[in-house]
N, CA, C and O atoms as a Maestro MAE file, in Angstrom:
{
 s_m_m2io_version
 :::
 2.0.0
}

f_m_ct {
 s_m_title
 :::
 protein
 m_atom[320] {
  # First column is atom index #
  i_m_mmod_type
  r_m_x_coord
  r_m_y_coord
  r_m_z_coord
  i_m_residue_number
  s_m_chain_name
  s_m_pdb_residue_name
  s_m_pdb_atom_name
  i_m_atomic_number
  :::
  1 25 0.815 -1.190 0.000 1 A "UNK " " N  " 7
  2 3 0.000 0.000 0.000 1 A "UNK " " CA " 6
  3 2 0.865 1.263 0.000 1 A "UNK " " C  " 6
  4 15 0.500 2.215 -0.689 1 A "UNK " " O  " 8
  5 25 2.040 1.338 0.762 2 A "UNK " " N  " 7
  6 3 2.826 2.413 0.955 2 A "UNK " " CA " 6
  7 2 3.328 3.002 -0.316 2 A "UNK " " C  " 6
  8 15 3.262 4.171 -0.697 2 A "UNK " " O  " 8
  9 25 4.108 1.416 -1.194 3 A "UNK " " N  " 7
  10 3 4.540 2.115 -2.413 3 A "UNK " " CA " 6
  11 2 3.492 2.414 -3.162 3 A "UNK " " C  " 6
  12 15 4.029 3.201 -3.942 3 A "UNK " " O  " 8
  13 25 2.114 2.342 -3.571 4 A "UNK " " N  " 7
  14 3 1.370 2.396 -3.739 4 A "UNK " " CA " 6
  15 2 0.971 4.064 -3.925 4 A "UNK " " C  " 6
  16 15 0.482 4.497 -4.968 4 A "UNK " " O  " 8
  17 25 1.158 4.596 -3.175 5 A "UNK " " N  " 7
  18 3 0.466 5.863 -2.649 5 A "UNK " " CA " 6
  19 2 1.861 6.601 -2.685 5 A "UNK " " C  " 6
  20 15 1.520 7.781 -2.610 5 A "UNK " " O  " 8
  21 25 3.235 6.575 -2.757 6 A "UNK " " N  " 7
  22 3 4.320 7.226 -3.140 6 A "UNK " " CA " 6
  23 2 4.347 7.151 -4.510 6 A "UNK " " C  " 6
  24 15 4.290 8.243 -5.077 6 A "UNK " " O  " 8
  25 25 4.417 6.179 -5.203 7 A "UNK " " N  " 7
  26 3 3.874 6.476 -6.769 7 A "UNK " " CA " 6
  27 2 2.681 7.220 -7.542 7 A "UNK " " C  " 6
  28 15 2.896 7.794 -8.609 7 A "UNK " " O  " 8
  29 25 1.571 7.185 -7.022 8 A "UNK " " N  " 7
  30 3 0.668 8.567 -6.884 8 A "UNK " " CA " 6
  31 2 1.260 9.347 -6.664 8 A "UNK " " C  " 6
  32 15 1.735 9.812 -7.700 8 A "UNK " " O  " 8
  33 25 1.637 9.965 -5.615 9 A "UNK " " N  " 7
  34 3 1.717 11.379 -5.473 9 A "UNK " " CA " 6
  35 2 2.822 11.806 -6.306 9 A "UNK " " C  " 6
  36 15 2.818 12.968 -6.714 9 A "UNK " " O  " 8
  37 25 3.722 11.058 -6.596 10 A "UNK " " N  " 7
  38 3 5.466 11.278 -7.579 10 A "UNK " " CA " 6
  39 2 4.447 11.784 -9.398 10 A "UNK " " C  " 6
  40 15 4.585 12.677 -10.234 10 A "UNK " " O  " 8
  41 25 3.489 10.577 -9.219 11 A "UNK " " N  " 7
  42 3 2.879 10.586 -10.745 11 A "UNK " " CA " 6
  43 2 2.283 12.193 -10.763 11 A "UNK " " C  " 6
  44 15 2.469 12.982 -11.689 11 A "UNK " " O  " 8
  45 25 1.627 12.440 -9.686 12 A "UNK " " N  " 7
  46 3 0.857 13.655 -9.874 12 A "UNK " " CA " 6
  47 2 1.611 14.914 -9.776 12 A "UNK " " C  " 6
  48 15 1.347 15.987 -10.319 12 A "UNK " " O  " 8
  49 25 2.717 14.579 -8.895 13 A "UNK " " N  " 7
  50 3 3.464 15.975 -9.094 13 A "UNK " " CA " 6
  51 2 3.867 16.017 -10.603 13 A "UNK " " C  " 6
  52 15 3.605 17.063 -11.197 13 A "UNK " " O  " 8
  53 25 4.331 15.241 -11.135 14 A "UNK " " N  " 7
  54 3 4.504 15.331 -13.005 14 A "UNK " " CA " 6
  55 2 3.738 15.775 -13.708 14 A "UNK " " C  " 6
  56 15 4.028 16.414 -14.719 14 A "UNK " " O  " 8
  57 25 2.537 15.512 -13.292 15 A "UNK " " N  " 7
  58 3 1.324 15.913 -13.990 15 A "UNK " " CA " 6
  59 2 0.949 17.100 -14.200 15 A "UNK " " C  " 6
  60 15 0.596 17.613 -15.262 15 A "UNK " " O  " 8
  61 25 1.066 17.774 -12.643 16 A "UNK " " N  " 7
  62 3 0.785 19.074 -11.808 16 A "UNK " " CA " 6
  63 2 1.969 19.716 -13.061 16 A "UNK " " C  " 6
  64 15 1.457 20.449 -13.907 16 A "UNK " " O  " 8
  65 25 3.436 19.465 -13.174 17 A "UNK " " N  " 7
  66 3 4.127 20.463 -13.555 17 A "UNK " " CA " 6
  67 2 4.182 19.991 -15.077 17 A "UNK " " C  " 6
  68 15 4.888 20.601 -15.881 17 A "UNK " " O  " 8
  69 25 3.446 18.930 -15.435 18 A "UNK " " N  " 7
  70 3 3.224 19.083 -17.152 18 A "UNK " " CA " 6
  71 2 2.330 20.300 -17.422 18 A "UNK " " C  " 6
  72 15 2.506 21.236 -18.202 18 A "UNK " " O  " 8
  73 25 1.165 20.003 -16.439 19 A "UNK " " N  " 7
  74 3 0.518 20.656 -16.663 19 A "UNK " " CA " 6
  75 2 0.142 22.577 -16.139 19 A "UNK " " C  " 6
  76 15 -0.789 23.375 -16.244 19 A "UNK " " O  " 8
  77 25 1.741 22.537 -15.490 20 A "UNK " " N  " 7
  78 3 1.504 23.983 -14.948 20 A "UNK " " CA " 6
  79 2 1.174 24.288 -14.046 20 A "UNK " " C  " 6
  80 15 1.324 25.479 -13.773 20 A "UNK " " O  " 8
  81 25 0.648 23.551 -13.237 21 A "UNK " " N  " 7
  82 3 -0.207 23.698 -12.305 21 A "UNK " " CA " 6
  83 2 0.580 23.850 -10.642 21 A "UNK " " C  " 6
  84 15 0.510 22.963 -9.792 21 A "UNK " " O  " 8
  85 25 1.298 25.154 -10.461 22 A "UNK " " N  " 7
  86 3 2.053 24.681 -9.332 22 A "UNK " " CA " 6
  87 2 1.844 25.216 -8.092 22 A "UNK " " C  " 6
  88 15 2.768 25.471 -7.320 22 A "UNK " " O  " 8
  89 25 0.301 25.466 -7.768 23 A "UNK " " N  " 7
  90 3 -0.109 25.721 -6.514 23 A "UNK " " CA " 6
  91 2 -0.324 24.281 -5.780 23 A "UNK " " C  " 6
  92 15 0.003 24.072 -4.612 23 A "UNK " " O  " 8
  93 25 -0.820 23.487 -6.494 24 A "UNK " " N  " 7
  94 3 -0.468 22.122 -5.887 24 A "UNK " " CA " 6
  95 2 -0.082 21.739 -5.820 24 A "UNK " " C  " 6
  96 15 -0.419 21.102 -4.822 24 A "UNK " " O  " 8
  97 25 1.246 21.166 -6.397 25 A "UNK " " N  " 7
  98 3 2.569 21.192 -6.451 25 A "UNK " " CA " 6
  99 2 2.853 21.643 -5.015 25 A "UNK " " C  " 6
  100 15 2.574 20.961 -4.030 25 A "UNK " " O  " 8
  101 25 3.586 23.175 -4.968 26 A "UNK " " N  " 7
  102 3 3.722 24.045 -3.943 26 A "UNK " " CA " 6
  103 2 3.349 23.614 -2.362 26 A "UNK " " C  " 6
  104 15 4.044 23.607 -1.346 26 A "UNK " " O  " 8
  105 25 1.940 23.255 -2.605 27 A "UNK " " N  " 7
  106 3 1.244 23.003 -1.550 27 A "UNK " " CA " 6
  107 2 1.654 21.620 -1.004 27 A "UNK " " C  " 6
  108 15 1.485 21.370 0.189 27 A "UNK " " O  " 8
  109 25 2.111 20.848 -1.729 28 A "UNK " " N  " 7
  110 3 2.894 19.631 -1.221 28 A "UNK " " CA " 6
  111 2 4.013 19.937 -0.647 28 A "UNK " " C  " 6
  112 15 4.555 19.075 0.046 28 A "UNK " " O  " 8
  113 25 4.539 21.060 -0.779 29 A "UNK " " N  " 7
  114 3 6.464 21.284 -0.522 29 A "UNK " " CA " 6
  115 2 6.272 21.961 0.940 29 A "UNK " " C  " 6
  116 15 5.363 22.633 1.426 29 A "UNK " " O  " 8
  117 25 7.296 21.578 1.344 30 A "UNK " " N  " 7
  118 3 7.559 22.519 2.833 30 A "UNK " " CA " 6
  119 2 8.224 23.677 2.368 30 A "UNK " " C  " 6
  120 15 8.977 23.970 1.440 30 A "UNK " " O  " 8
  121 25 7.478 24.450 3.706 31 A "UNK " " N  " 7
  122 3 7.823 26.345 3.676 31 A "UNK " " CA " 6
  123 2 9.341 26.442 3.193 31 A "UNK " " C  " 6
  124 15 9.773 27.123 2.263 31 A "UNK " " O  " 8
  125 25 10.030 25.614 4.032 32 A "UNK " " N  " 7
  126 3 11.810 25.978 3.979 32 A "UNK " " CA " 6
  127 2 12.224 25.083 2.886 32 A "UNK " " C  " 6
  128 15 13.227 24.444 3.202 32 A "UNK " " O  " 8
  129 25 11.717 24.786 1.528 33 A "UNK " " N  " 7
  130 3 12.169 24.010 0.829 33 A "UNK " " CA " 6
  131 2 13.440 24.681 -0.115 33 A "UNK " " C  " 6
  132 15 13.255 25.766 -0.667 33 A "UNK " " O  " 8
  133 25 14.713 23.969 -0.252 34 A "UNK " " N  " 7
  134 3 15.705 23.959 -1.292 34 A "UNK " " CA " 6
  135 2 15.901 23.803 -2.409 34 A "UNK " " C  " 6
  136 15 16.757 22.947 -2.632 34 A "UNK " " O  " 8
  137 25 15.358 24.394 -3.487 35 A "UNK " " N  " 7
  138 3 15.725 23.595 -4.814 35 A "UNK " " CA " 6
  139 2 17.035 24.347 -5.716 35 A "UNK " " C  " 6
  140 15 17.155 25.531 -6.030 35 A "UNK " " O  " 8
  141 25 18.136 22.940 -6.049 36 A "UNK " " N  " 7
  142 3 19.307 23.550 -6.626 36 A "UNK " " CA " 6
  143 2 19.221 23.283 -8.084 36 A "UNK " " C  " 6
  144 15 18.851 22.114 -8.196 36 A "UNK " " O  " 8
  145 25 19.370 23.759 -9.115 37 A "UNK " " N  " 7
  146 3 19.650 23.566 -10.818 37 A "UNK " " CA " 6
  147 2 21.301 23.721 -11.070 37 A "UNK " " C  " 6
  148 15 21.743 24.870 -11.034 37 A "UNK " " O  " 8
  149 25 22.046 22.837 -11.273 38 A "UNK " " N  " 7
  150 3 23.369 22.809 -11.308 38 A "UNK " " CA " 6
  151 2 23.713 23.715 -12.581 38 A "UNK " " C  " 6
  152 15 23.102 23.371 -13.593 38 A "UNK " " O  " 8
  153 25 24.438 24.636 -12.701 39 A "UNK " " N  " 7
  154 3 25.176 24.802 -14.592 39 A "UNK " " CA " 6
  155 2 25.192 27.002 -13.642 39 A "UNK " " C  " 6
  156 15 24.682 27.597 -12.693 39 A "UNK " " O  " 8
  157 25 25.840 27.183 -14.434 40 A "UNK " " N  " 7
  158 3 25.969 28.519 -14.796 40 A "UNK " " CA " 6
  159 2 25.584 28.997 -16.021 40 A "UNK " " C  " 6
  160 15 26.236 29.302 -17.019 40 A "UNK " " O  " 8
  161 25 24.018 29.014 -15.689 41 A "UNK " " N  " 7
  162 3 23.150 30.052 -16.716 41 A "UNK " " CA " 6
  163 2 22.274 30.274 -16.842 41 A "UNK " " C  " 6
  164 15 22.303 30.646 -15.669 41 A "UNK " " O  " 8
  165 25 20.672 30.597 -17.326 42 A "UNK " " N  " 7
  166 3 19.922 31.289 -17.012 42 A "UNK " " CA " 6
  167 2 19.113 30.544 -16.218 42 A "UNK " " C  " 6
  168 15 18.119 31.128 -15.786 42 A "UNK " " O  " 8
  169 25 19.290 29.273 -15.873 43 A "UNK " " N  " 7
  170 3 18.452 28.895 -14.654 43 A "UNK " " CA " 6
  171 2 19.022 27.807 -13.631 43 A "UNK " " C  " 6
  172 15 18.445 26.908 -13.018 43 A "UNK " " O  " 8
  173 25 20.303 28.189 -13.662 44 A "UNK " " N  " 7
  174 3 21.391 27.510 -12.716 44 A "UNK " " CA " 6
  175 2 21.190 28.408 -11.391 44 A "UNK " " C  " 6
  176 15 21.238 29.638 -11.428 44 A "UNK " " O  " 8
  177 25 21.008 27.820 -10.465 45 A "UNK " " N  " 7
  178 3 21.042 28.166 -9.099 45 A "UNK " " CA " 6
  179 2 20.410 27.787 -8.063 45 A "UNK " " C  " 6
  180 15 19.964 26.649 -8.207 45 A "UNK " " O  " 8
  181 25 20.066 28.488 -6.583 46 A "UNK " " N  " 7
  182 3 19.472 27.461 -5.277 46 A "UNK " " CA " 6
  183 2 18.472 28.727 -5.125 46 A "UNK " " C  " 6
  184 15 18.651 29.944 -5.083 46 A "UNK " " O  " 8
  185 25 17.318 27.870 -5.063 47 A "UNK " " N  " 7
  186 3 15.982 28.819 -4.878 47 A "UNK " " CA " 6
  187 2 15.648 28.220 -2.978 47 A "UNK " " C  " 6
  188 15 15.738 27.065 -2.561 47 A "UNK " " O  " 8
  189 25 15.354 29.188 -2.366 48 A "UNK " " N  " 7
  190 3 15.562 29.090 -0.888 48 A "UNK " " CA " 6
  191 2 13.897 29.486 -0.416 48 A "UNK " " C  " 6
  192 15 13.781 29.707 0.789 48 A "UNK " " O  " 8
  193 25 13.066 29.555 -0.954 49 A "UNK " " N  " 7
  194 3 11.684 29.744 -0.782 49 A "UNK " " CA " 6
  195 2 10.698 29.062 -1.792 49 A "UNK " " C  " 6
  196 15 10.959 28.543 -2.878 49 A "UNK " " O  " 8
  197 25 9.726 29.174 -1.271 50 A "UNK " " N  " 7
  198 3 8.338 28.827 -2.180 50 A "UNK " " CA " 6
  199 2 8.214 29.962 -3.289 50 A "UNK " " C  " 6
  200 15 8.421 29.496 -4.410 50 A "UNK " " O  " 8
  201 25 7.975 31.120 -3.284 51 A "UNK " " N  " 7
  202 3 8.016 32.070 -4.069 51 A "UNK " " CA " 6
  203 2 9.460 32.104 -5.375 51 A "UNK " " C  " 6
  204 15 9.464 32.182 -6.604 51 A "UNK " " O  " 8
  205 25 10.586 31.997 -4.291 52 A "UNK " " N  " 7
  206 3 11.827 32.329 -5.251 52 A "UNK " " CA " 6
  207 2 11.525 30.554 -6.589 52 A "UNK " " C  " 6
  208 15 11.657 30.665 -7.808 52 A "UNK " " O  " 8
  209 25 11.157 29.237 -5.918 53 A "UNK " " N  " 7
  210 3 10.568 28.524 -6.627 53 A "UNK " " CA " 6
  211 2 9.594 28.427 -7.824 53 A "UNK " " C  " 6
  212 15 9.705 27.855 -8.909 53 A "UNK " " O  " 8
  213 25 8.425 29.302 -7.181 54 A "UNK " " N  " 7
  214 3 7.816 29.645 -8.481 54 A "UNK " " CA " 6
  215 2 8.359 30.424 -9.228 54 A "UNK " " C  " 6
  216 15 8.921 29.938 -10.209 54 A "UNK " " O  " 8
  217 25 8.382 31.687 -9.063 55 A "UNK " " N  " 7
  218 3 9.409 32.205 -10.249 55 A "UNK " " CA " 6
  219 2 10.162 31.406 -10.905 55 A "UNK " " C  " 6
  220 15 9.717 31.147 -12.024 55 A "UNK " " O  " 8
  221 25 11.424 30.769 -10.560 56 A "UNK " " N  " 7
  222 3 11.908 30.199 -11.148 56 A "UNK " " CA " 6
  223 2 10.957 28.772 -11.822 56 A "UNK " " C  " 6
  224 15 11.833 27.945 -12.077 56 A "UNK " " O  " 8
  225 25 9.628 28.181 -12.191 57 A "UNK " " N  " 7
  226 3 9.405 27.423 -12.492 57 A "UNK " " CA " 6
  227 2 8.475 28.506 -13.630 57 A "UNK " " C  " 6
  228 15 8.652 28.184 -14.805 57 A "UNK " " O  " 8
  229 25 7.840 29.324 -13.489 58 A "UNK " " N  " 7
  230 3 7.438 29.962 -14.482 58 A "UNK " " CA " 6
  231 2 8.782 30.890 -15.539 58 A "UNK " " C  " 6
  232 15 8.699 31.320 -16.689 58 A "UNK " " O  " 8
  233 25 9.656 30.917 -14.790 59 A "UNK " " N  " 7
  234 3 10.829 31.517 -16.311 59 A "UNK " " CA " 6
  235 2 10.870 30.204 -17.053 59 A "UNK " " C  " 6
  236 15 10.868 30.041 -18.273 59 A "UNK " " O  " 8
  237 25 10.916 29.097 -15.886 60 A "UNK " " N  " 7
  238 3 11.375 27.703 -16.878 60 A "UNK " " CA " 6
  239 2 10.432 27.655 -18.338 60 A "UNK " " C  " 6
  240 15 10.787 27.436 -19.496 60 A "UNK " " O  " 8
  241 25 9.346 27.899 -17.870 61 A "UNK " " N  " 7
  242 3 7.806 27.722 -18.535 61 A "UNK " " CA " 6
  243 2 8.168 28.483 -19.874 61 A "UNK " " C  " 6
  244 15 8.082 27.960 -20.984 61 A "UNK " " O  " 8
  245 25 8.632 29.938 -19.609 62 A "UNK " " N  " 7
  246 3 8.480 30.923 -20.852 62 A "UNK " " CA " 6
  247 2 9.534 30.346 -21.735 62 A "UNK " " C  " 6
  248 15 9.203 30.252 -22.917 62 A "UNK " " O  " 8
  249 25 11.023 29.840 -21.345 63 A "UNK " " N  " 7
  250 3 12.152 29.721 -22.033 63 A "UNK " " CA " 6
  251 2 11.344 27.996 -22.627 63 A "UNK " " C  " 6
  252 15 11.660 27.826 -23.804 63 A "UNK " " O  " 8
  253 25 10.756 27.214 -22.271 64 A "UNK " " N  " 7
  254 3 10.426 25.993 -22.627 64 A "UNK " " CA " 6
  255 2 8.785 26.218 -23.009 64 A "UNK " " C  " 6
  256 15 8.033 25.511 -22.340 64 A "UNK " " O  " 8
  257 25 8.555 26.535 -23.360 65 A "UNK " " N  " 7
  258 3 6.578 26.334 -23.309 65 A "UNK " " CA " 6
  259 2 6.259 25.310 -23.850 65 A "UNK " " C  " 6
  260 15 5.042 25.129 -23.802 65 A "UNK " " O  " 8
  261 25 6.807 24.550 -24.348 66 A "UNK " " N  " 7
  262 3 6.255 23.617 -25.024 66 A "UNK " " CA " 6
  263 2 6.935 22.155 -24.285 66 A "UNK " " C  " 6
  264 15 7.129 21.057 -24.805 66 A "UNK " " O  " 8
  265 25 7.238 22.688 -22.682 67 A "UNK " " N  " 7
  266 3 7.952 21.380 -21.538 67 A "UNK " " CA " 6
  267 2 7.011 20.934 -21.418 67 A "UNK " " C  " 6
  268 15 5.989 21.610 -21.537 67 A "UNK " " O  " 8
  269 25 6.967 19.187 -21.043 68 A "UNK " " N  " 7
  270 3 6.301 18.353 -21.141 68 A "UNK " " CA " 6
  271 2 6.644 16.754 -19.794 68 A "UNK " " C  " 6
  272 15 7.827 16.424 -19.876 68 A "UNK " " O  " 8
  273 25 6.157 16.218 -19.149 69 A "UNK " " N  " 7
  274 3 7.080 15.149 -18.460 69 A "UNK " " CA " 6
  275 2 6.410 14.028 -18.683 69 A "UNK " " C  " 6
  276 15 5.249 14.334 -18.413 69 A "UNK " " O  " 8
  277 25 6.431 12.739 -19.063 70 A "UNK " " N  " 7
  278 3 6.624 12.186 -19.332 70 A "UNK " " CA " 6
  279 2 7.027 10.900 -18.810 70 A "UNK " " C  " 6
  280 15 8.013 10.335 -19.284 70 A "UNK " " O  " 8
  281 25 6.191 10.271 -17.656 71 A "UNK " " N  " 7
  282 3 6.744 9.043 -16.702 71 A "UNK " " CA " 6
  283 2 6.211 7.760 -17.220 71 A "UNK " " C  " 6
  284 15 5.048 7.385 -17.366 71 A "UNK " " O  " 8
  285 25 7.262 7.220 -17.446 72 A "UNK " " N  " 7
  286 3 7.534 5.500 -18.036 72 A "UNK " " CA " 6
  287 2 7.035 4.444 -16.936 72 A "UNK " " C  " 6
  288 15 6.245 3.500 -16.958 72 A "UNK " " O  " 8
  289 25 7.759 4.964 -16.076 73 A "UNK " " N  " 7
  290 3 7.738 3.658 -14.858 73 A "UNK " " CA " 6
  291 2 8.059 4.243 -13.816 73 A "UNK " " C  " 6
  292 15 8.994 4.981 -14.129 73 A "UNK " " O  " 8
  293 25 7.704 4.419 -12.117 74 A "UNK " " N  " 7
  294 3 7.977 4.821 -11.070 74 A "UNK " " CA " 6
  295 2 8.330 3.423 -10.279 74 A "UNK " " C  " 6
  296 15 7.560 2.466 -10.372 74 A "UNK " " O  " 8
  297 25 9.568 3.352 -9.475 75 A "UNK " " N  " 7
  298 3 9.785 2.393 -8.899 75 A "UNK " " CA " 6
  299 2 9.806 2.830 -7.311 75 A "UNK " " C  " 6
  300 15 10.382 3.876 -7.013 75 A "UNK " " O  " 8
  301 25 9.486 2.419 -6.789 76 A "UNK " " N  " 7
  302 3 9.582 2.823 -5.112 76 A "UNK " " CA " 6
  303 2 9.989 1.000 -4.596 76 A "UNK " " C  " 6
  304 15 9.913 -0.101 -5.141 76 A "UNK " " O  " 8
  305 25 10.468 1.578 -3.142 77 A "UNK " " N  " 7
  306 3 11.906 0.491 -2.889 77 A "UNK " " CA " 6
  307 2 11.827 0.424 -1.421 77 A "UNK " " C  " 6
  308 15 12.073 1.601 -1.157 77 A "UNK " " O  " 8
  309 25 11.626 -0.238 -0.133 78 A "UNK " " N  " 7
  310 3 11.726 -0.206 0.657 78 A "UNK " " CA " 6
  311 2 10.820 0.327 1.829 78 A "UNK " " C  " 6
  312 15 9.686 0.690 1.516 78 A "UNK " " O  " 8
  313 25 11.175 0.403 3.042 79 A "UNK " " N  " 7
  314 3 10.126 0.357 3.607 79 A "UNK " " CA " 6
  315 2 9.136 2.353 4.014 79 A "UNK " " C  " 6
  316 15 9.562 3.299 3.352 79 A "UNK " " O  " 8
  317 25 8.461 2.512 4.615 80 A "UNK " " N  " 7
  318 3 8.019 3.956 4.505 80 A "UNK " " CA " 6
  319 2 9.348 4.437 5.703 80 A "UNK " " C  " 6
  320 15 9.487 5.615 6.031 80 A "UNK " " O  " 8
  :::
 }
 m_bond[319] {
  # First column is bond index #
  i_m_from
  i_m_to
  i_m_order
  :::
  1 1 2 1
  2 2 3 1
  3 3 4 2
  4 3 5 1
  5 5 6 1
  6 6 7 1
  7 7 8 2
  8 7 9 1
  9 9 10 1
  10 10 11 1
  11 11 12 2
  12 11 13 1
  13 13 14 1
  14 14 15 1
  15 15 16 2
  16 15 17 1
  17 17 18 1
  18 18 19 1
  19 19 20 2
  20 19 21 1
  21 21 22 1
  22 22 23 1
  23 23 24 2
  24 23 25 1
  25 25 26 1
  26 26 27 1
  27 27 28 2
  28 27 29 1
  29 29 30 1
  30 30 31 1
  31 31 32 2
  32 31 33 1
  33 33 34 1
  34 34 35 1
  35 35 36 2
  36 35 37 1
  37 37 38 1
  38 38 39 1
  39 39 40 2
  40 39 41 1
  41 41 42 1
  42 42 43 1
  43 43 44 2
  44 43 45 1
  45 45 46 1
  46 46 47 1
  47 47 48 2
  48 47 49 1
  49 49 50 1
  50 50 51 1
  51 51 52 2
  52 51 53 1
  53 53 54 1
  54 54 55 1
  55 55 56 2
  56 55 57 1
  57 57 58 1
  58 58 59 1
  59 59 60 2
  60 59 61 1
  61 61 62 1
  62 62 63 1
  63 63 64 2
  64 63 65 1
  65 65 66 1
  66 66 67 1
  67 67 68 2
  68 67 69 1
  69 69 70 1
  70 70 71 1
  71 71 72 2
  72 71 73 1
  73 73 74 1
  74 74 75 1
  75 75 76 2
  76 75 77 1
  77 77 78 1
  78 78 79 1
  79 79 80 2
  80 79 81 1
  81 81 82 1
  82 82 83 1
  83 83 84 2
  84 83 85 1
  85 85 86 1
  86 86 87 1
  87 87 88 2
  88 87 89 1
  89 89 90 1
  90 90 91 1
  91 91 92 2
  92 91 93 1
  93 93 94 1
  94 94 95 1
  95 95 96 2
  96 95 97 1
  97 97 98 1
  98 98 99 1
  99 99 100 2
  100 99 101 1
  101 101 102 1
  102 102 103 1
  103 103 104 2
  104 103 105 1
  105 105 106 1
  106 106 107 1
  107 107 108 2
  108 107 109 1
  109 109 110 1
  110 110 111 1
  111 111 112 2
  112 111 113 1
  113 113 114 1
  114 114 115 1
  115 115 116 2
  116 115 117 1
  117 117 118 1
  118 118 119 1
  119 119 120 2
  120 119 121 1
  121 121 122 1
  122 122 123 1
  123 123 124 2
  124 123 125 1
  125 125 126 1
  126 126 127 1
  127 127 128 2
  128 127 129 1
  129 129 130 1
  130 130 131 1
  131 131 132 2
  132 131 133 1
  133 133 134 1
  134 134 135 1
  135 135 136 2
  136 135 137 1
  137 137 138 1
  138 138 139 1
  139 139 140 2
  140 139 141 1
  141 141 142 1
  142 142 143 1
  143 143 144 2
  144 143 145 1
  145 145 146 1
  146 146 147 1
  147 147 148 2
  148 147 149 1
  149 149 150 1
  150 150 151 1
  151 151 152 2
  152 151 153 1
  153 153 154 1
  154 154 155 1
  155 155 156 2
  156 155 157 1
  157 157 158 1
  158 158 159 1
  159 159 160 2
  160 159 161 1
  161 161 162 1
  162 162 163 1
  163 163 164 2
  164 163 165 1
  165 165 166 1
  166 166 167 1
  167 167 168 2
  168 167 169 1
  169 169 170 1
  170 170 171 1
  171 171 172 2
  172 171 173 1
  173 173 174 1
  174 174 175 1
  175 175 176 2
  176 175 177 1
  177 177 178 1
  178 178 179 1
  179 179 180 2
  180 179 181 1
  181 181 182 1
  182 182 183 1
  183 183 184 2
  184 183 185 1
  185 185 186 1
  186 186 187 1
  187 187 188 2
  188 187 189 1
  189 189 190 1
  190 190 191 1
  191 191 192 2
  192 191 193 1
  193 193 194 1
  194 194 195 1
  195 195 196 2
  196 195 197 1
  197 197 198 1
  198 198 199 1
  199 199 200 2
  200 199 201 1
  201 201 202 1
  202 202 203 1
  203 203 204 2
  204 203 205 1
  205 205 206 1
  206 206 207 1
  207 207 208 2
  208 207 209 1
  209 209 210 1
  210 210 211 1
  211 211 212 2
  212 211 213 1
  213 213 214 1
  214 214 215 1
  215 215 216 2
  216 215 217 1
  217 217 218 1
  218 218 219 1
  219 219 220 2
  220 219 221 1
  221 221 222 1
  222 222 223 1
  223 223 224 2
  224 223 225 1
  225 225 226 1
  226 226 227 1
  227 227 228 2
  228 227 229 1
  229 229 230 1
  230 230 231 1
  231 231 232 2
  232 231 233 1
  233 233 234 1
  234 234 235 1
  235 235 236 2
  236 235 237 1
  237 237 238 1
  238 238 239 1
  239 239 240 2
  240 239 241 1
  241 241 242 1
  242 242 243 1
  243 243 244 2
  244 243 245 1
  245 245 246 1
  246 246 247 1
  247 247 248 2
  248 247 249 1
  249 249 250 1
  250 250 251 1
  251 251 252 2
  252 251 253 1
  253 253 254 1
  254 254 255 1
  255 255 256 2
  256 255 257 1
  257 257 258 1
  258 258 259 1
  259 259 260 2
  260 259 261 1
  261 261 262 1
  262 262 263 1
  263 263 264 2
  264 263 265 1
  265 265 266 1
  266 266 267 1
  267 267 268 2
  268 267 269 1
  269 269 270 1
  270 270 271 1
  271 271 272 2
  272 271 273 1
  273 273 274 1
  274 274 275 1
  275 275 276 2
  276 275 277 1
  277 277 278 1
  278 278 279 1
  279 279 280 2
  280 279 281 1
  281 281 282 1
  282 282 283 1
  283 283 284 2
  284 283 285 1
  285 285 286 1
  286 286 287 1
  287 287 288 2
  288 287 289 1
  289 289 290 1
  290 290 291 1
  291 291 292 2
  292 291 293 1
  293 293 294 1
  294 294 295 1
  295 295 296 2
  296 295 297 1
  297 297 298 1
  298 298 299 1
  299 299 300 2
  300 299 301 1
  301 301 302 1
  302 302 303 1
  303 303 304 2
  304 303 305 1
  305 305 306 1
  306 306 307 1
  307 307 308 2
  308 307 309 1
  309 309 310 1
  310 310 311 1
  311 311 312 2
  312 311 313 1
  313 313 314 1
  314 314 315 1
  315 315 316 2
  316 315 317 1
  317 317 318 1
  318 318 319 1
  319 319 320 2
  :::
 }
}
């Protein structure tokens, strides 16, 4: 059941950001969340908030509009 319900929610966050949709998304993430993009350039860096996050997921949006995701297979592994 556990992996079960970690593959849902993995599937739907894909979905959520195929589809744009990142108040729900968001709403899954904790307040103090980290997200890093490795490279030096227009969207290389460590976003240290929910806000500095969105922004950075809507520039992603304008430079890509036509991003898409795409899940084959989700494997989950072990215990919760």
């Amino acid at each position: 059941m556990y992996h079960a319900i970690v593959k849902r929610i993995a599937r739907t966050a894909f979905e959520d950001l195929s589809d744009r949709s990142l108040t729900p998304l968001l709403d899954r993430r904790a307040s103090d969340l980290r997200h890093t993009f490795a490279g030096n350039h227009a969207l290389g860096g460590t976003r240290r908030s929910q806000e500095a996050f969105r922004a950075w997921m809507e520039r992603l949006y304008r430079l890509f509009p036509e991003l898409e995701f795409t899940i084959h297979d989700i494997l989950v592994a072990g215990p919760p």
